[in-house]
TINULO-227930 format. One record per residue: residue in three letters; x, y, z of N, C-alpha, C in turn; residue number from 1. Coordinates in Angstrom, 1 decimal. Layout:
% residues N
+-----+--------+--------+--------+--------+--------+--------+--------+--------+--------+-----+
| res |     nx |     ny |     nz |    cax |    cay |    caz |     cx |     cy |     cz |   n |
+-----+--------+--------+--------+--------+--------+--------+--------+--------+--------+-----+
| ALA |      X |      Y |      Z |      X |      Y |      Z |      X |      Y |      Z | NUM |
...
+-----+--------+--------+--------+--------+--------+--------+--------+--------+--------+-----+
***
This chain:
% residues 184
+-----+--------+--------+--------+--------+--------+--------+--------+--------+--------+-----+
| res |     nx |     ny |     nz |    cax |    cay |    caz |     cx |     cy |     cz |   n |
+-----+--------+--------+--------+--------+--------+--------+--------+--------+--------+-----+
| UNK |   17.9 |  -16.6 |   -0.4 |   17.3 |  -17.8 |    0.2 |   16.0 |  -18.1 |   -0.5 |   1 |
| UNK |   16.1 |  -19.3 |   -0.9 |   14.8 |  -20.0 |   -1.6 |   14.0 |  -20.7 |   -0.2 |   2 |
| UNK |   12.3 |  -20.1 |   -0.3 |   11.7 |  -20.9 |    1.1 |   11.1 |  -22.2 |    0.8 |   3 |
| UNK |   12.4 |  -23.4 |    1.3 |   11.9 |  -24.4 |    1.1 |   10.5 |  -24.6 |    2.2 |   4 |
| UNK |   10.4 |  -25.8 |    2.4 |    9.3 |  -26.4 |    3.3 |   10.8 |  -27.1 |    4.5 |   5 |
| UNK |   11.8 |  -27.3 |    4.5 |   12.7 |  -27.2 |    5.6 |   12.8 |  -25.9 |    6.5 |   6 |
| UNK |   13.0 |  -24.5 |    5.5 |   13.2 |  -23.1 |    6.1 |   11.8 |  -23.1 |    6.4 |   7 |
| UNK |   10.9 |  -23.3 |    6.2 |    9.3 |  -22.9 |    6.6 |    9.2 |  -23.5 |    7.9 |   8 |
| UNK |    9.6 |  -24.5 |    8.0 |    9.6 |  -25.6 |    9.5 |   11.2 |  -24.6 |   10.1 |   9 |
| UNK |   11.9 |  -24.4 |    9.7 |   12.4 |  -23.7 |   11.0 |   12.2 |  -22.0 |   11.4 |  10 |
| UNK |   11.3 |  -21.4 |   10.4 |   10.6 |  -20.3 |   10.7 |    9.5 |  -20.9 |   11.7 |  11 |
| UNK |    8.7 |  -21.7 |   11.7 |    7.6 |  -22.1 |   12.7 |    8.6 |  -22.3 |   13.8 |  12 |
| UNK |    9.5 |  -22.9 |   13.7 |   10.8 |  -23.3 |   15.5 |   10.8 |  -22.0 |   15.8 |  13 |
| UNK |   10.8 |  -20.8 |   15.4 |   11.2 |  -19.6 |   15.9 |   13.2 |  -19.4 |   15.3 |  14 |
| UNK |   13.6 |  -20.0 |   14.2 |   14.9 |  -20.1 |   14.2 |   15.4 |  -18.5 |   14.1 |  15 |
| UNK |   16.3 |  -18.0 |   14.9 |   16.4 |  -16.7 |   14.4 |   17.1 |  -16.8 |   13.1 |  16 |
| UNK |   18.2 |  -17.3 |   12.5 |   19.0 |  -17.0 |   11.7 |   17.9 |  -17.1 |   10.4 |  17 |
| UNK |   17.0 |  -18.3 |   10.3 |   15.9 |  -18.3 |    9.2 |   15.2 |  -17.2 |    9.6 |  18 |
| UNK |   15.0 |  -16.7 |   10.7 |   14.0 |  -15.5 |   10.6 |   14.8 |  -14.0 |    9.6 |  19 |
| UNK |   15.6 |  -14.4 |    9.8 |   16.6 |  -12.9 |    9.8 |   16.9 |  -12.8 |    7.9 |  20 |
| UNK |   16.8 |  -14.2 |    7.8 |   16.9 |  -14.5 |    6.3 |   15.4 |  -14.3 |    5.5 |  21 |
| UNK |   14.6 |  -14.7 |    6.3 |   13.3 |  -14.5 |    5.6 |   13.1 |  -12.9 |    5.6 |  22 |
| UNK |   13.2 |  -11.9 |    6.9 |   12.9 |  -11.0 |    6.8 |   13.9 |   -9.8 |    5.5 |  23 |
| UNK |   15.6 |  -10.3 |    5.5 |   16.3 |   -9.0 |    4.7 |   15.6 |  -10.3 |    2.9 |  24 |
| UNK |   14.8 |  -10.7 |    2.8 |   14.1 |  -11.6 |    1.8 |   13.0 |  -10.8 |    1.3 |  25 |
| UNK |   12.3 |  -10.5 |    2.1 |   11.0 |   -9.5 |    1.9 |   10.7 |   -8.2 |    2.6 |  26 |
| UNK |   11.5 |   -7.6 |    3.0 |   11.5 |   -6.8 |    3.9 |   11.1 |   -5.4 |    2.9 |  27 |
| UNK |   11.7 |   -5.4 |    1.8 |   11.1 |   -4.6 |    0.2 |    9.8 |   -4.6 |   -0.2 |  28 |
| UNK |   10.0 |   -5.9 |    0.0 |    8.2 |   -5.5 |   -0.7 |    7.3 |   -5.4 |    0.3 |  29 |
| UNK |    7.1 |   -5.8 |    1.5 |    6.4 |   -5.4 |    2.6 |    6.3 |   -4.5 |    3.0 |  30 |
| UNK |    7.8 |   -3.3 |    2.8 |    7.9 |   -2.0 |    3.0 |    7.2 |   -1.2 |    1.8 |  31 |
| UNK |    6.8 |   -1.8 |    0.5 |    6.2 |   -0.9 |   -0.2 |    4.9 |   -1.2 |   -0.6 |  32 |
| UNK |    4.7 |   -2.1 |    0.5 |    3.0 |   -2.8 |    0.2 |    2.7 |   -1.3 |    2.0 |  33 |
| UNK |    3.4 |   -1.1 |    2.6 |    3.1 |   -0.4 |    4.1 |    3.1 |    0.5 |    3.1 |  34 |
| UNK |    3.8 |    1.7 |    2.8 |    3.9 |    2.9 |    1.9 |    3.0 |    3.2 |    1.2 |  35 |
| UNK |    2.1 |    2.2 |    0.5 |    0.7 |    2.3 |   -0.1 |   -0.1 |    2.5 |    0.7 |  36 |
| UNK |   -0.3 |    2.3 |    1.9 |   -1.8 |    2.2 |    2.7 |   -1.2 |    3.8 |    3.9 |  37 |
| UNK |   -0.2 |    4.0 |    4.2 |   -0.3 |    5.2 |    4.7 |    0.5 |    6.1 |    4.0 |  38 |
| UNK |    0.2 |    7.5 |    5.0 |    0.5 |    9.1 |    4.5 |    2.1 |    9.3 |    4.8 |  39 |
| UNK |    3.2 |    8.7 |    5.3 |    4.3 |    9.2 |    5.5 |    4.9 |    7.9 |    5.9 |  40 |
| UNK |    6.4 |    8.1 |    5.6 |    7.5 |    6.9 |    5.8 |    7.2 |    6.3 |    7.6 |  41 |
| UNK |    7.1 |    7.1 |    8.2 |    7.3 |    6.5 |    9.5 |    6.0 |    5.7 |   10.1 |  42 |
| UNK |    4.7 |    6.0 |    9.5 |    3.9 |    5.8 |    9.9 |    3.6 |    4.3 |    9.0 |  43 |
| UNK |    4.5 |    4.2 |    7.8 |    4.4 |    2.8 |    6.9 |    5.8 |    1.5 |    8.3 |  44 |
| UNK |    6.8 |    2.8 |    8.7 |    7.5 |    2.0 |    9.2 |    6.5 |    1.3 |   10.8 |  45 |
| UNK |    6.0 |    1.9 |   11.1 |    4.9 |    1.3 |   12.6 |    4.3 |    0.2 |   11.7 |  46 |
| UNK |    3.6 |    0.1 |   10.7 |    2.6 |   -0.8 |   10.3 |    3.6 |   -1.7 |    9.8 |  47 |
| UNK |    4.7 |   -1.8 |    9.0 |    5.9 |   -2.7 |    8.4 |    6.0 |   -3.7 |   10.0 |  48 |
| UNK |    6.5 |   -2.4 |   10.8 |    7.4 |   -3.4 |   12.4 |    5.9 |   -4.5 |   12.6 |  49 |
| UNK |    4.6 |   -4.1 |   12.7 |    3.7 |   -5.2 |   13.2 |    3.4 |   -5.9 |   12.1 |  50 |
| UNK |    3.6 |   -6.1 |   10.7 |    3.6 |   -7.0 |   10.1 |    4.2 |   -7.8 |    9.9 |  51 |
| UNK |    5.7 |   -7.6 |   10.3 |    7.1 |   -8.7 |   10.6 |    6.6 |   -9.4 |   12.4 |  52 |
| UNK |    6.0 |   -8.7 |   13.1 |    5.5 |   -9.4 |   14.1 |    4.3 |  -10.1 |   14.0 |  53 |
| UNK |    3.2 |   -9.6 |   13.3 |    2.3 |  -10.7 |   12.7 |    2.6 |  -11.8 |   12.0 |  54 |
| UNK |    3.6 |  -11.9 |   11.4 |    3.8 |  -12.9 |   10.2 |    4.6 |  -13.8 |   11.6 |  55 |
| UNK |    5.8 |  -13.8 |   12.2 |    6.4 |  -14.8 |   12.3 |    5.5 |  -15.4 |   13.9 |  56 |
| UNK |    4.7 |  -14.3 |   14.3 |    3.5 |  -14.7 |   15.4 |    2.6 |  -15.9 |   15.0 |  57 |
| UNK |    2.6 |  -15.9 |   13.7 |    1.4 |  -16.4 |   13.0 |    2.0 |  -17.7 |   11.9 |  58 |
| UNK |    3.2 |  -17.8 |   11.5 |    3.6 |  -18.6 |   11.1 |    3.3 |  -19.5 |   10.8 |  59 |
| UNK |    2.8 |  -19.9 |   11.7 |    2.8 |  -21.7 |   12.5 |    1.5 |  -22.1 |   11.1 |  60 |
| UNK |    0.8 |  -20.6 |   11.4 |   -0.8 |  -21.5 |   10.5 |   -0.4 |  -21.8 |    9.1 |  61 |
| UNK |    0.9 |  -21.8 |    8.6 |    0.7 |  -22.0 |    7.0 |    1.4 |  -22.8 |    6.7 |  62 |
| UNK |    0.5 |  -23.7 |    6.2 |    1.0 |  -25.1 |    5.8 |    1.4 |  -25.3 |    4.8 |  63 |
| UNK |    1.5 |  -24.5 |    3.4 |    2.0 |  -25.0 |    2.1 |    2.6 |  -23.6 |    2.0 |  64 |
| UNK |    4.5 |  -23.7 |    1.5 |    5.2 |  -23.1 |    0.9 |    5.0 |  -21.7 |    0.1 |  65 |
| UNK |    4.1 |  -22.7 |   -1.3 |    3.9 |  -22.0 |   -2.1 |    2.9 |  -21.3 |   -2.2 |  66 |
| UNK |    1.8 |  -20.5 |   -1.1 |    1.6 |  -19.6 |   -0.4 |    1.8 |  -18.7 |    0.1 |  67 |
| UNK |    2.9 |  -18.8 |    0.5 |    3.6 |  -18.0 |    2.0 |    3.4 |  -16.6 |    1.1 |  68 |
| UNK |    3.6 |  -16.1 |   -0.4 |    3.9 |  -14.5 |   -0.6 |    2.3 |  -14.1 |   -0.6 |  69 |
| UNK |    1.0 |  -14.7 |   -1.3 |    0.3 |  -14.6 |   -0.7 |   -0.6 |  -14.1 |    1.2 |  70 |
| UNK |   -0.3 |  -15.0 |    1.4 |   -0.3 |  -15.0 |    2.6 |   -0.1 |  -13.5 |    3.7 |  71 |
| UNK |    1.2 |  -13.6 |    3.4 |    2.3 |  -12.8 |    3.7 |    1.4 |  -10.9 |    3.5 |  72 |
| UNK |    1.0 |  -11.5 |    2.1 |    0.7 |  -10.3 |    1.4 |   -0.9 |   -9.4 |    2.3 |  73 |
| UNK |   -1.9 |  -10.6 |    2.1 |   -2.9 |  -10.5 |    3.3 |   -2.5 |   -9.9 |    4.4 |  74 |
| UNK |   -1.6 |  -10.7 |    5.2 |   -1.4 |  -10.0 |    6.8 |   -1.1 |   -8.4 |    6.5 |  75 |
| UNK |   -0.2 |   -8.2 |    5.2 |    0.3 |   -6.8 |    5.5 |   -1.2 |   -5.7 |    5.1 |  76 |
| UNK |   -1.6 |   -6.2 |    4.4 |   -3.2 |   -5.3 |    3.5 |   -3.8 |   -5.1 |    5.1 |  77 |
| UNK |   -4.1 |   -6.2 |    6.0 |   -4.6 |   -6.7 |    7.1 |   -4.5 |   -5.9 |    7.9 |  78 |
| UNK |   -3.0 |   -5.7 |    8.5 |   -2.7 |   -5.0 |    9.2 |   -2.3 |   -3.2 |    8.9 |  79 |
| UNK |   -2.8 |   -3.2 |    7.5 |   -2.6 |   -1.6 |    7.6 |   -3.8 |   -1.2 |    7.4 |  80 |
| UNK |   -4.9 |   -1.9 |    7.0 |   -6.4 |   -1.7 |    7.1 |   -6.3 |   -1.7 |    8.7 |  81 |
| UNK |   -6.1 |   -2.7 |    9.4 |   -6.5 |   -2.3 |   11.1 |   -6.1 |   -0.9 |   11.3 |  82 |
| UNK |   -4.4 |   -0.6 |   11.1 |   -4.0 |    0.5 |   11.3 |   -5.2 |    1.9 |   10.7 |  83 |
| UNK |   -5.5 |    2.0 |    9.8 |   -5.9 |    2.8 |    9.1 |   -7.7 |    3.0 |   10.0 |  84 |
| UNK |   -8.5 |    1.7 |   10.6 |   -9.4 |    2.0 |   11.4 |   -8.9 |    2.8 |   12.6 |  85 |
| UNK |   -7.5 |    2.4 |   13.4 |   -7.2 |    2.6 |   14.8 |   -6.9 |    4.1 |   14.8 |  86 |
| UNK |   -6.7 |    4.8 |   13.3 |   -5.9 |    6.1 |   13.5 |   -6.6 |    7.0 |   12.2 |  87 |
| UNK |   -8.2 |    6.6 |   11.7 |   -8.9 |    7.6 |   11.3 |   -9.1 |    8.6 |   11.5 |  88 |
| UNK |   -8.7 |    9.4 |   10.0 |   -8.5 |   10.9 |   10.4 |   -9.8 |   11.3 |    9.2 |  89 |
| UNK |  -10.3 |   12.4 |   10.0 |  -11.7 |   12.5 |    9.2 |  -11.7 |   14.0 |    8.5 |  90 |
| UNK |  -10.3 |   14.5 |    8.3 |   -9.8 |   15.6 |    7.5 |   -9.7 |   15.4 |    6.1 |  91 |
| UNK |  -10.1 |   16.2 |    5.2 |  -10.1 |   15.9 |    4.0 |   -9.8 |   16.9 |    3.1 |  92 |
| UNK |   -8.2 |   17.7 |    4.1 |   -7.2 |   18.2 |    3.3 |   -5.5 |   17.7 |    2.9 |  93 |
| UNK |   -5.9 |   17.9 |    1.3 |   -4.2 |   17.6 |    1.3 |   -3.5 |   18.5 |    1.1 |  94 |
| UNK |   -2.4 |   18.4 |    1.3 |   -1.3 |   19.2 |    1.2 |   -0.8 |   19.1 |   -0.3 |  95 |
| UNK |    0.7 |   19.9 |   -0.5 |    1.1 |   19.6 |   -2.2 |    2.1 |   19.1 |   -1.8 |  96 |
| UNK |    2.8 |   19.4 |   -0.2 |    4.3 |   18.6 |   -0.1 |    5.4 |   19.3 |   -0.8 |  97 |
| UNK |    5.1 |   20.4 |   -1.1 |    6.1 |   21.2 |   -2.1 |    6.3 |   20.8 |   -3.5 |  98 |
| UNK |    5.1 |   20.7 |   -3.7 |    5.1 |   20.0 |   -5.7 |    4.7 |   21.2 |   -6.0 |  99 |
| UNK |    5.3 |   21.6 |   -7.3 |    5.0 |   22.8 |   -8.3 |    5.2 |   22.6 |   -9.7 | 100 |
| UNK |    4.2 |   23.4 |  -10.5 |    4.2 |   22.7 |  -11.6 |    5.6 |   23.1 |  -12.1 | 101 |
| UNK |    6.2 |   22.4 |  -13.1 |    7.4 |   23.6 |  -14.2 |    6.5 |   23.8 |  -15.4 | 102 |
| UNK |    6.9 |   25.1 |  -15.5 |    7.1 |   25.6 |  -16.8 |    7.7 |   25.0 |  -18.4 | 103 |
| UNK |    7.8 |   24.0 |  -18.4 |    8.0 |   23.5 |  -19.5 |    7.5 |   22.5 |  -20.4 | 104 |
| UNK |    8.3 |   22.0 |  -21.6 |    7.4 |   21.2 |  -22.3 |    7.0 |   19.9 |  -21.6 | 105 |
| UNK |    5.8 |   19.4 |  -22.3 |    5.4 |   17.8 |  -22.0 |    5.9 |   16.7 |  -21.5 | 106 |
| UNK |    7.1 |   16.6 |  -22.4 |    8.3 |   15.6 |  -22.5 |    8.9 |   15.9 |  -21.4 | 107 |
| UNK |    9.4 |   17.3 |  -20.8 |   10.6 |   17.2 |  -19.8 |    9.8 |   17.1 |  -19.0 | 108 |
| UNK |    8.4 |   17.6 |  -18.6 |    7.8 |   17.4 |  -17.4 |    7.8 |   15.9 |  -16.8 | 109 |
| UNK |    7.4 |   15.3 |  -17.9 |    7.1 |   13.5 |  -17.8 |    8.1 |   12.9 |  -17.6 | 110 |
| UNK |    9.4 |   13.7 |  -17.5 |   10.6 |   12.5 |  -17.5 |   11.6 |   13.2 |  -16.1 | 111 |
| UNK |   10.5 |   14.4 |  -16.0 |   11.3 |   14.7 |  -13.8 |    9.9 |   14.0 |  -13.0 | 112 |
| UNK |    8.7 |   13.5 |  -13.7 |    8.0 |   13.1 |  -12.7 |    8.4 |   11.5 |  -12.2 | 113 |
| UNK |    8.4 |   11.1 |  -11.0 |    9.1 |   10.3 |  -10.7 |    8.1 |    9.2 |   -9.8 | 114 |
| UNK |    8.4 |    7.9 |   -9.9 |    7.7 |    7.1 |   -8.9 |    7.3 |    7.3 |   -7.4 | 115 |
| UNK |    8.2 |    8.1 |   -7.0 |    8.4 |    9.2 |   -5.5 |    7.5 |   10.2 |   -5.6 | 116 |
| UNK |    7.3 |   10.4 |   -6.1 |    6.2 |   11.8 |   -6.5 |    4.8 |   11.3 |   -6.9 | 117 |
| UNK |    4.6 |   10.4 |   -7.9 |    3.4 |    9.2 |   -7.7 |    2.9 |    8.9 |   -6.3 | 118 |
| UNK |    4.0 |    8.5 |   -5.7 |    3.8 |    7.8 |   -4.1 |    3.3 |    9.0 |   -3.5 | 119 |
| UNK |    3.6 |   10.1 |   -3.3 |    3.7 |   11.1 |   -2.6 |    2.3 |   11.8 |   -2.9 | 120 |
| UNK |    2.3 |   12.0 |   -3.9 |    0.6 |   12.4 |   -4.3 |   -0.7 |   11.4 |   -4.2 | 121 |
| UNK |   -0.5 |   10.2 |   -3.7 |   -1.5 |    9.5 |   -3.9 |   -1.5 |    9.2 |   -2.0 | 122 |
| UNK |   -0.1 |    9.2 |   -1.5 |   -0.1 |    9.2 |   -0.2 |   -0.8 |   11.0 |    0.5 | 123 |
| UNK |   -0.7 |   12.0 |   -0.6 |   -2.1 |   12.8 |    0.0 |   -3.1 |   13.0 |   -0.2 | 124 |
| UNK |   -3.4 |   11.6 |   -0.6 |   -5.1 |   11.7 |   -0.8 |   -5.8 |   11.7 |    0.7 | 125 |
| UNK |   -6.8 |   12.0 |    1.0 |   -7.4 |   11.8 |    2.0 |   -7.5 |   10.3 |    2.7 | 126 |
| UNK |   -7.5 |    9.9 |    4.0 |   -7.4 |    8.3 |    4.1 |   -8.3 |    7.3 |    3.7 | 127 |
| UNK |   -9.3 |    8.1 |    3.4 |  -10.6 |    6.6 |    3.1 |  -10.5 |    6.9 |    1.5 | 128 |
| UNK |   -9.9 |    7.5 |    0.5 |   -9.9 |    7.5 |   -1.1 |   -8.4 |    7.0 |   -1.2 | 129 |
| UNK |   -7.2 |    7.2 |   -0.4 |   -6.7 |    6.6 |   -0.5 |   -6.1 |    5.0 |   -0.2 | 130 |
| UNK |   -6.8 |    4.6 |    1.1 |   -7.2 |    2.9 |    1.2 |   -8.1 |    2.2 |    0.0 | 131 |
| UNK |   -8.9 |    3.1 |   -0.4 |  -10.0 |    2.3 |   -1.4 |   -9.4 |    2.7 |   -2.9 | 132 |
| UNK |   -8.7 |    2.7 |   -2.9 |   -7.8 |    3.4 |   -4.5 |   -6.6 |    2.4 |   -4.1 | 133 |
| UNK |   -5.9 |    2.1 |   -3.3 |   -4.5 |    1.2 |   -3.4 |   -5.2 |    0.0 |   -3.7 | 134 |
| UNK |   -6.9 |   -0.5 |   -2.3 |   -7.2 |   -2.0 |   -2.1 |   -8.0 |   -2.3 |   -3.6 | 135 |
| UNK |   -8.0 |   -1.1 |   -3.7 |   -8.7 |   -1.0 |   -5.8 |   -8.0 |   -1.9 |   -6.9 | 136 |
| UNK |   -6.9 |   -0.5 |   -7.3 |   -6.6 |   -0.5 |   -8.0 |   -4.7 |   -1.6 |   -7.8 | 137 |
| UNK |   -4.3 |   -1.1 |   -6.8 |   -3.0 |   -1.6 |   -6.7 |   -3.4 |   -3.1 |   -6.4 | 138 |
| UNK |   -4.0 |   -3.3 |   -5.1 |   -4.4 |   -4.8 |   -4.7 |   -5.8 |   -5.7 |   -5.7 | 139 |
| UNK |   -6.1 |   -5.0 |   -5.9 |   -7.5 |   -5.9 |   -7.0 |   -8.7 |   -6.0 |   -6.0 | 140 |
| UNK |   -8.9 |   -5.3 |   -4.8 |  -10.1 |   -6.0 |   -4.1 |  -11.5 |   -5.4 |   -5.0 | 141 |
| UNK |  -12.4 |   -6.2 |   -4.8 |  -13.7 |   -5.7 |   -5.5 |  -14.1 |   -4.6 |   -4.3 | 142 |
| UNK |  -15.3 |   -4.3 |   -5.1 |  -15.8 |   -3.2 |   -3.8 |  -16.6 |   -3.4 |   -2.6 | 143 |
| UNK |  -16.8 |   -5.0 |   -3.6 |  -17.6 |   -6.0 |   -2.1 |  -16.6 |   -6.2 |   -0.7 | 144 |
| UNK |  -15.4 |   -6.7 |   -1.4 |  -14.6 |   -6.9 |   -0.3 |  -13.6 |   -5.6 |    0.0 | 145 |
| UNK |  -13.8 |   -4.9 |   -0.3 |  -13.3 |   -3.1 |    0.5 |  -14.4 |   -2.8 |    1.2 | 146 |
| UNK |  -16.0 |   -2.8 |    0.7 |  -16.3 |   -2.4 |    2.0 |  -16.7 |   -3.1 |    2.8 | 147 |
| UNK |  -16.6 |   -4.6 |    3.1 |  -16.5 |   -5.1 |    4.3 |  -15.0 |   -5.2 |    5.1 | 148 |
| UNK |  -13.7 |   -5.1 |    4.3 |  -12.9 |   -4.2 |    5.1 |  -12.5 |   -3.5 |    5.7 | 149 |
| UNK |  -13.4 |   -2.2 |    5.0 |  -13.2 |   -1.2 |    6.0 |  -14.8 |   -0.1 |    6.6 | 150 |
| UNK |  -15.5 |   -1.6 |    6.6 |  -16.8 |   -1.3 |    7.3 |  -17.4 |    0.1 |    6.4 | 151 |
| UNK |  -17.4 |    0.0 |    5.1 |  -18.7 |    0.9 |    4.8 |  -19.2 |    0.4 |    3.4 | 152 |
| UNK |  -20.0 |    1.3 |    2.8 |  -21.2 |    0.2 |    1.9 |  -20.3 |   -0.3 |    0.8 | 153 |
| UNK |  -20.6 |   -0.5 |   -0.3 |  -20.0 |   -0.5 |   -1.8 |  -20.4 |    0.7 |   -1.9 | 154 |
| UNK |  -21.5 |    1.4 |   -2.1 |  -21.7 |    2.8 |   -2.8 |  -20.0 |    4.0 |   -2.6 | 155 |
| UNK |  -19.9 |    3.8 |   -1.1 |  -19.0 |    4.3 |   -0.4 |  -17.5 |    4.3 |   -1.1 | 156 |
| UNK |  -17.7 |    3.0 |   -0.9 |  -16.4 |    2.3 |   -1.9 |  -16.5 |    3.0 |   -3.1 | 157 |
| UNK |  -16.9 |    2.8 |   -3.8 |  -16.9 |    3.2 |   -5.4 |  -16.9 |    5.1 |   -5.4 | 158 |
| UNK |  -17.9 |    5.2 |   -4.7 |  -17.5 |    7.1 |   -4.5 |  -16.2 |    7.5 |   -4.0 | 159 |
| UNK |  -15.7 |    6.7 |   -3.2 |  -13.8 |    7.1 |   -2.9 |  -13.1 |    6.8 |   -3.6 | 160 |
| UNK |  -13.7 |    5.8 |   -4.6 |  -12.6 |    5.4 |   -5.8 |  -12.9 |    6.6 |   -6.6 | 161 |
| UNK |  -14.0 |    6.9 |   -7.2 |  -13.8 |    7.8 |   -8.1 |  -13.2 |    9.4 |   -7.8 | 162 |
| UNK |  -13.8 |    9.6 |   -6.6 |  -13.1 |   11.1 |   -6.3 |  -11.6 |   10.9 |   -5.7 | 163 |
| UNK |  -11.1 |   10.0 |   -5.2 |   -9.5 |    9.8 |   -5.2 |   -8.9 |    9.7 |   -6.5 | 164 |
| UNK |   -9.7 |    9.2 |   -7.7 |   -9.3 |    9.3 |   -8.8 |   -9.5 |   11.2 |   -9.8 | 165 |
| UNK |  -10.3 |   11.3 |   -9.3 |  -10.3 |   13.1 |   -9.8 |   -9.4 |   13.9 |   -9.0 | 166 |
| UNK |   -9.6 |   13.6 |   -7.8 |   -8.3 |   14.2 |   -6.7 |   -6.9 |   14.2 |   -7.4 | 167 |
| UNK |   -6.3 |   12.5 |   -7.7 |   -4.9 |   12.9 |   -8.5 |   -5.2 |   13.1 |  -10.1 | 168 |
| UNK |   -6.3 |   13.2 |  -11.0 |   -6.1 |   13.9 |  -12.3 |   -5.7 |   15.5 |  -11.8 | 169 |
| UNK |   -6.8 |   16.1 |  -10.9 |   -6.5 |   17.3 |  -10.3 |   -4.8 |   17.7 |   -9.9 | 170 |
| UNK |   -4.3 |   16.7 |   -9.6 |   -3.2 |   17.3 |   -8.6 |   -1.9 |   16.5 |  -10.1 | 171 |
| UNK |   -2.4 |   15.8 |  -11.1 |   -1.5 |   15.7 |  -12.1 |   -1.2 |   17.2 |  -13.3 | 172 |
| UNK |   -2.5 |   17.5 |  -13.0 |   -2.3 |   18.9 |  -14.1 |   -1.9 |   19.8 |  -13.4 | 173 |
| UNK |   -1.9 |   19.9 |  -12.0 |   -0.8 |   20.5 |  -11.5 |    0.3 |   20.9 |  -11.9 | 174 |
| UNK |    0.4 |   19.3 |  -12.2 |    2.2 |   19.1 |  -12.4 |    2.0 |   19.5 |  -14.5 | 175 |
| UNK |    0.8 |   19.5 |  -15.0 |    0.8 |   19.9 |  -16.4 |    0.8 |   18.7 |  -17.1 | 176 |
| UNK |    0.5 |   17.7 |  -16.8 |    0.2 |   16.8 |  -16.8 |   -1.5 |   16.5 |  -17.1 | 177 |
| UNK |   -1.7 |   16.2 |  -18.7 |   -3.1 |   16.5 |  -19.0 |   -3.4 |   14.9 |  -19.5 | 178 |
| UNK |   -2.4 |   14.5 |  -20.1 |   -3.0 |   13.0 |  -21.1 |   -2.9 |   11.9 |  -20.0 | 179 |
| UNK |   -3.3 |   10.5 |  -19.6 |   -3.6 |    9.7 |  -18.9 |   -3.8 |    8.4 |  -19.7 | 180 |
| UNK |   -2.9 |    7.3 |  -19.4 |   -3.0 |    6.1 |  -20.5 |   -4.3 |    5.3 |  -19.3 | 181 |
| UNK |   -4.5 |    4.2 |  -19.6 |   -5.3 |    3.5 |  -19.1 |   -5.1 |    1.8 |  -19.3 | 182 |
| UNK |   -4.4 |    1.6 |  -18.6 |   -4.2 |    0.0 |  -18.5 |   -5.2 |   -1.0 |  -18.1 | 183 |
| UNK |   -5.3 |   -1.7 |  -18.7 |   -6.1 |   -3.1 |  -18.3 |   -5.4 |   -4.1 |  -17.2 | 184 |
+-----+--------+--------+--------+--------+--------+--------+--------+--------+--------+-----+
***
């Protein structure tokens, strides 16, 4: 389904069958935009269910098309920052999840480590290094607009960033995992 500005007007009617289309449409990437802001599948699936209810609650306010992924993208950042205030946890241990280093060369290590294991180690960062390390690095916010997101200074911000960033160098050499590229 391509979203014209006809399907946009019958998402604002409440159409279910355009709803049903919009949602198996983005229901992927919404689910892996939730998966970045929390620690476990179920807890992304609670923030996913009220971002498909924020979005088509909210619908009505968007007036141009070619917006909508935008848009879209905000409510979900939105609503898992709310989430992430409503259900602060002020523990600042992680777990390994059953990760162990192997024993072997470079090469094989680098080619069993997997995007699931990425996810999984960065989902046990602690919760305020890992909100300010996704709204960082994955989303682009500055650290002006992280810490008025999630109500604390820039200093704050930039200190979670960097020790969320030492946290997974730490928990990559784990895995023996010592070199680190650095993209722009």
């Amino acid at each position: 389904m391509s979203l014209t500005k006809n399907k946009l007007t019958l998402l604002k009617q409440g159409d279910p069958k355009s709803q049903r289309e919009f949602y198996e449409l983005f229901k992927a990437r919404i689910m892996g935009l939730c998966r970045r802001y929390t620690k476990n599948r179920e807890e992304a699936e609670d923030v996913f269910q009220e971002v498909f209810i924020r979005i088509f609650q909210n619908i009505h306010q968007l007036q141009d098309v070619d917006h909508l992924e935008q848009w879209m993208c905000k409510v979900a950042v939105n609503t898992a920052v709310n989430h992430y205030h409503k259900n602060k946890r002020h523990d600042h241990e992680g777990e390994h999840n059953g990760f162990r280093r192997h024993n072997s060369e470079y090469e094989l290590i680098l080619s069993q480590f997997t995007d699931e294991i990425l996810i999984r180690l960065i989902n046990d960062l602690p919760d305020g290094y890992r909100m300010v390390f996704n709204l960082h690095e994955v989303e682009g916010y500055s650290h002006a607009e992280i810490a008025e997101m999630l109500s604390i200074s820039e200093v704050t911000s930039r200190s979670q960033l960097n020790r969320a960033k030492q946290t997974l160098k730490e928990k990559l050499k784990a895995f023996g995992i010592w070199k680190y590229e650095k993209y722009a």
